[in-house]
C-alpha positions as semicolon CSV with decimal commas, in nm:
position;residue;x (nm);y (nm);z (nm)
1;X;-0,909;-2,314;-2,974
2;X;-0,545;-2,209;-2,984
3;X;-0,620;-1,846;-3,089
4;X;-0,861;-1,804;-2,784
5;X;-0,615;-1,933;-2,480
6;X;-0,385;-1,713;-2,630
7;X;-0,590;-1,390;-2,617
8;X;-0,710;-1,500;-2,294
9;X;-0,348;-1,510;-2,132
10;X;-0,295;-1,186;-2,311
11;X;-0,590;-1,042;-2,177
12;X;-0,474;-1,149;-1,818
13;X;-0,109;-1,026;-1,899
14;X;-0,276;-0,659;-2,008
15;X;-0,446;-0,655;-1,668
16;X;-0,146;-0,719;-1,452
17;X;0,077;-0,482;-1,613
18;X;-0,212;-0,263;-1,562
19;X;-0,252;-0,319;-1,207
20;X;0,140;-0,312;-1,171
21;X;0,159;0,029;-1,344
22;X;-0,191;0,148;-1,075
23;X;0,076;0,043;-0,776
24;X;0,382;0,240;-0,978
25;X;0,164;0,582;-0,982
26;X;0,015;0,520;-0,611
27;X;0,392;0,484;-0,505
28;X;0,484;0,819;-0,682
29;X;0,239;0,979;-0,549
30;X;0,271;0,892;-0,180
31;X;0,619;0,971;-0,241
32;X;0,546;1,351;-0,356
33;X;0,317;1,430;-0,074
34;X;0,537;1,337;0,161
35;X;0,808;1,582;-0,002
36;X;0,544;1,835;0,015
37;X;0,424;1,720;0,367
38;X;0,734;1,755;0,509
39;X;0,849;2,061;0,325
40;X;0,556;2,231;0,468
41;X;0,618;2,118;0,810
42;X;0,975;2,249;0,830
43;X;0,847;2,614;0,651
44;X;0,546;2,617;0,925
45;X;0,809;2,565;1,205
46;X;1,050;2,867;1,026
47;X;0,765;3,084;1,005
48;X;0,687;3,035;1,377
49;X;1,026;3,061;1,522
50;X;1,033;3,358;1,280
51;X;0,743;3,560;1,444
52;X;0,824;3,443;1,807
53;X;1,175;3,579;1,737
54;X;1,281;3,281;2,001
55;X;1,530;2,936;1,923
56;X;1,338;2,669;1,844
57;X;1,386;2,472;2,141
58;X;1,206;2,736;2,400
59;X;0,934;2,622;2,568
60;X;0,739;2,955;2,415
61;X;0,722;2,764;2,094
62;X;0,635;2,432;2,239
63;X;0,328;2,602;2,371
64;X;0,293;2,797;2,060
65;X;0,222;2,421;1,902
């Protein structure tokens, strides 16, 4: 009787570690493509102001956008 409550509380322990460690990973990975996300952003902005051979506040590249 003893034996079995305790593998059933270990049981539940296993599953929230394993859920905690699911939310870990998601975290880590939202984090990453957001560094990529906005890494990309600011190289697709150089790259146009690059080619337009304007400053990046003139209206050509607002319309550009």
């Amino acid at each position: 009787m003893l034996t079995r409550s305790r593998a059933k509380l270990s049981a539940s322990f296993a599953e929230k570690s394993l859920s905690d460690n699911h939310l870990i990973v998601f975290k880590q990975y939202f984090f990453f493509m957001f560094i990529f996300f906005s890494v990309f952003v600011i190289f697709f902005c150089w790259i146009i102001s690059r080619n337009t051979k304007v400053d990046s506040l003139s209206p050509k590249v607002v319309t550009y956008l």
